[in-house]
TILOSE-752204 format. One record per residue (C-alpha): x, y, z; residue in one letter. Coordinates in steps of 0.25 Angstrom, whole numbers, plus 5000, padded with zeros to 4 digits. Layout:
BEGIN
XYZa ...
This chain:
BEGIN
522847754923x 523047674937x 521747694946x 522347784955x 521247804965x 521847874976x 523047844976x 523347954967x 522848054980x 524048024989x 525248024978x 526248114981x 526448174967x 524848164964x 524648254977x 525748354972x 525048384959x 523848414969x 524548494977x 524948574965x 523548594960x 523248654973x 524548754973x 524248804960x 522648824963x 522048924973x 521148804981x 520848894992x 519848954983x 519148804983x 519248804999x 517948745005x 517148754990x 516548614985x 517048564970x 516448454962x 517348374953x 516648254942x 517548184935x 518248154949x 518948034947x 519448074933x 520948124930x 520648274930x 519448264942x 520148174952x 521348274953x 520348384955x 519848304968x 521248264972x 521848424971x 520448454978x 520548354989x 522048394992x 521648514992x 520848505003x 521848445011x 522948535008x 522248645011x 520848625018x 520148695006x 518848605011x 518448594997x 517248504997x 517648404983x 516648324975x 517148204966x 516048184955x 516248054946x 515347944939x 516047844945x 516047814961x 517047704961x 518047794955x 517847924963x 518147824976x 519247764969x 519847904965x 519547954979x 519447864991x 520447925000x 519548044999x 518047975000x 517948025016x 518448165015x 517348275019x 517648365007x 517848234997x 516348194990x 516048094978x 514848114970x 514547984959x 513948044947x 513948054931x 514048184928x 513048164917x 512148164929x 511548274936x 512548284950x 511848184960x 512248304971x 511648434976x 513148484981x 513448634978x 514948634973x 515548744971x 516548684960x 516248584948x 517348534943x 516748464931x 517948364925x 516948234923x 517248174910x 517748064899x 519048124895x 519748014890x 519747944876x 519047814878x 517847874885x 517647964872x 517647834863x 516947744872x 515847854877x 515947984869x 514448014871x 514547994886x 515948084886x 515148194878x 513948174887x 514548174900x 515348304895x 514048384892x 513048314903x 514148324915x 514448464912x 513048504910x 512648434923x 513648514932x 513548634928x 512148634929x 512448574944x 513348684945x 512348804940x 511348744950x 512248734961x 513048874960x 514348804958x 515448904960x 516248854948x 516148744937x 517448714931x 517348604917x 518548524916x 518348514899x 519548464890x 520448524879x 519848444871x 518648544868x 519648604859x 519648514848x 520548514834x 521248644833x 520648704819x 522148754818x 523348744822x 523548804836x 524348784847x 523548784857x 522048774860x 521648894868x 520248904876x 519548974866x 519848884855x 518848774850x 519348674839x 518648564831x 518048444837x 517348344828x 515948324835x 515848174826x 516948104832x 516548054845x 517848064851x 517348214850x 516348174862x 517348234873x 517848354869x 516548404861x 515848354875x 516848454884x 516648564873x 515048554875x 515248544891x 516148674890x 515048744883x 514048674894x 514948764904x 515148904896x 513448884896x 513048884911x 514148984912x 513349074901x 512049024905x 511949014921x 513249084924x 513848964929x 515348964933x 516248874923x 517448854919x 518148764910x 519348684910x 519848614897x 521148514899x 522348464891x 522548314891x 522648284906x 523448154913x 524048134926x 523948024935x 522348044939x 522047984925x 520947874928x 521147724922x 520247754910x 520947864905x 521547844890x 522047974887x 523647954881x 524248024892x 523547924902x 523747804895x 525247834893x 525347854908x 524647724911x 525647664902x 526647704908x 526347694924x 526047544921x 527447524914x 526947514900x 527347574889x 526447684883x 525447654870x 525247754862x 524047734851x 524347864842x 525547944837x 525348034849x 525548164842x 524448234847x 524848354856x 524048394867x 524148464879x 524348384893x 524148414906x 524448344920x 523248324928x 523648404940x 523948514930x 522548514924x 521948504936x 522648614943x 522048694932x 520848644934x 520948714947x 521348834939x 520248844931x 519248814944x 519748924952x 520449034942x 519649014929x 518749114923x 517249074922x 516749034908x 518148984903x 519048874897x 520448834901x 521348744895x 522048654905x 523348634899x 524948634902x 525648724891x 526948644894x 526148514891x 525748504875x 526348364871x 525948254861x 525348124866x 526648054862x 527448154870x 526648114884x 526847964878x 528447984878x 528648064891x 527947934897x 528647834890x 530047894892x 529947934904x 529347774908x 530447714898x 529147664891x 529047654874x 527647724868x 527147614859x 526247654849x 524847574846x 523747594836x 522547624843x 521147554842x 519947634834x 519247664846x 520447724853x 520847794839x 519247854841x 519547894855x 520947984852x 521048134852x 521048174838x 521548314842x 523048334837x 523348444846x 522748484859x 523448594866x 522848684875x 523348834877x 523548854893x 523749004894x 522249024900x 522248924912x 523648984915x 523249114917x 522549054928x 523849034936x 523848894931x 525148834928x 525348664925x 526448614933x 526948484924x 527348444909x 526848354903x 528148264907x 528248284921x 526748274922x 526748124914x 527848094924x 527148134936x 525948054932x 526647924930x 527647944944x 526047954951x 525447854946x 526647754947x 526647794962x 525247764962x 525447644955x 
């Protein structure tokens, strides 16, 4: 993707998905706490801080926001209209650190990590590691500074290869993952990180809560990002034509990232302690060739087809189906506001504003 920076921030469109995270969550119940986010620059953690920071001005919650990354020049980048406000603060650190603060948050909102294909094939031990370290790290921060609330942002992927034909994965289901592939790094790494969580729930009573999301895009995606979705939608807002290096009939579940990050904020407030939730839109199970072919006809762009390199063959999903079953994050109140479709859509008329 484009380096967005702030510019993302004042979009009219980008600010109405905001505004709808806010309308369909009871923020007041956030009013004058203090919430860390890492991961702050990323797709998923950079929406938290915006929906956090409009938040405030909207309706004077006084939320006192942290942004955690590794990287400085980034967090700056992502958030400079925002550097000088009083309830705005950046904290540089690897999560695979203990945190270089003493601050007592009342919210960790743990959504620090590689979750994108190259980094599992360029570094799968430091994607494993910094899924079992990070995680570790903060909730013993959290444990030792009486954190109201942890919530792990974990991924779908913890589900694995069906061992039979179902329709959907529900949270209670737990599939094969080969532990000798090392494309295996990340979802292996967020099912040993959930356990990490469910243990300082048993073991010191700690608050937790977890989150596992579909296949995510939007117009947040950072500029190393080389998930399908992503790449297809860089294609197309720079005028191109869409490669696709695979038949593109694996189905999965999708999700718009105001949408997931709305249920995040579900799942924050409303979800019961000591559980999973599925982040998913039920009206949203398409095939990566079906997200390729709303892009491309709604662009006038051709999809050409391309073999792809061993290393990027290494770094594919090699799950044929990954659909997650809703129904539990739903009975939160929780409802997605955009297909697949108009969600695609949405993204590219943002970011061609931006652009």
């Amino acid at each position: 993707m484009v380096k967005i920076g702030n510019m993302l921030y004042t979009n009219k469109l980008y600010r109405e998905d905001l505004k709808n995270i806010i309308e369909d969550n009871n923020f007041e119940l956030l009013m004058n706490s203090s919430i860390l986010v890492t991961g702050a620059s990323g797709m998923i953690g950079s929406v938290i801080i915006d929906t956090l920071l409009l938040s405030n001005e909207l309706l004077n919650l006084n939320i006192k926001i942290f942004a955690l990354s590794r990287d400085k020049k980034s967090l700056i980048h992502r958030f400079k209209s925002n550097i000088n406000n009083p309830l705005f603060s950046l904290i540089v650190n690897d999560i695979n650190t203990p945190l270089n603060t003493s601050y007592n948050f009342d919210y960790i909102i743990h959504a620090a990590s590689n979750a994108y294909p190259k980094a599992f094939s360029i570094d799968p031990v430091g994607t494993i590691m910094t899924n079992i370290n990070g995680v570790n790290n903060l909730l013993n921060y959290g444990k030792n500074h009486n954190i109201k609330r942890f919530l792990f942002v974990s991924s779908g992927e913890v589900y694995g290869q069906a061992k039979e034909n179902i329709a959907a994965f529900e949270e209670d289901y737990s599939g094969y993952v080969n532990p000798i592939n090392p494309r295996s790094c990340y979802p292996n790494g967020k099912r040993a990180a959930e356990t990490l969580c469910i243990s300082y729930r048993s073991q010191y009573d700690l608050d937790t809560v977890i989150a596992r999301p579909c296949h995510t895009f939007g117009p947040s995606a950072t500029a190393k990002d080389n998930r399908a979705a992503s790449q297809f939608i860089q294609r197309i807002t720079q005028d191109k034509d869409i490669i696709m290096k695979s038949d593109g009939l694996q189905l999965r579940s999708y999700i718009y990232v105001s949408d997931c990050v709305s249920a995040l904020f579900s799942i924050l407030l409303n979800g019961e302690c000591g559980k999973a939730y599925n982040v998913a839109n039920k009206n949203s199970n398409v095939t990566i060739r079906e997200i390729a072919q709303q892009l491309a006809n709604s662009s006038n762009k051709k999809i050409i087809f391309e073999n792809p390199s061993d290393k990027e063959r290494d770094s594919f999903n090699p799950i044929s189906k990954s659909v997650l079953d809703s129904t539990k994050l739903e009975s939160l109140g929780w409802k997605a506001r955009y297909n697949v479709r108009d969600a695609l859509n949405r993204t590219v008329s943002i970011l061609k504003q931006i652009l």
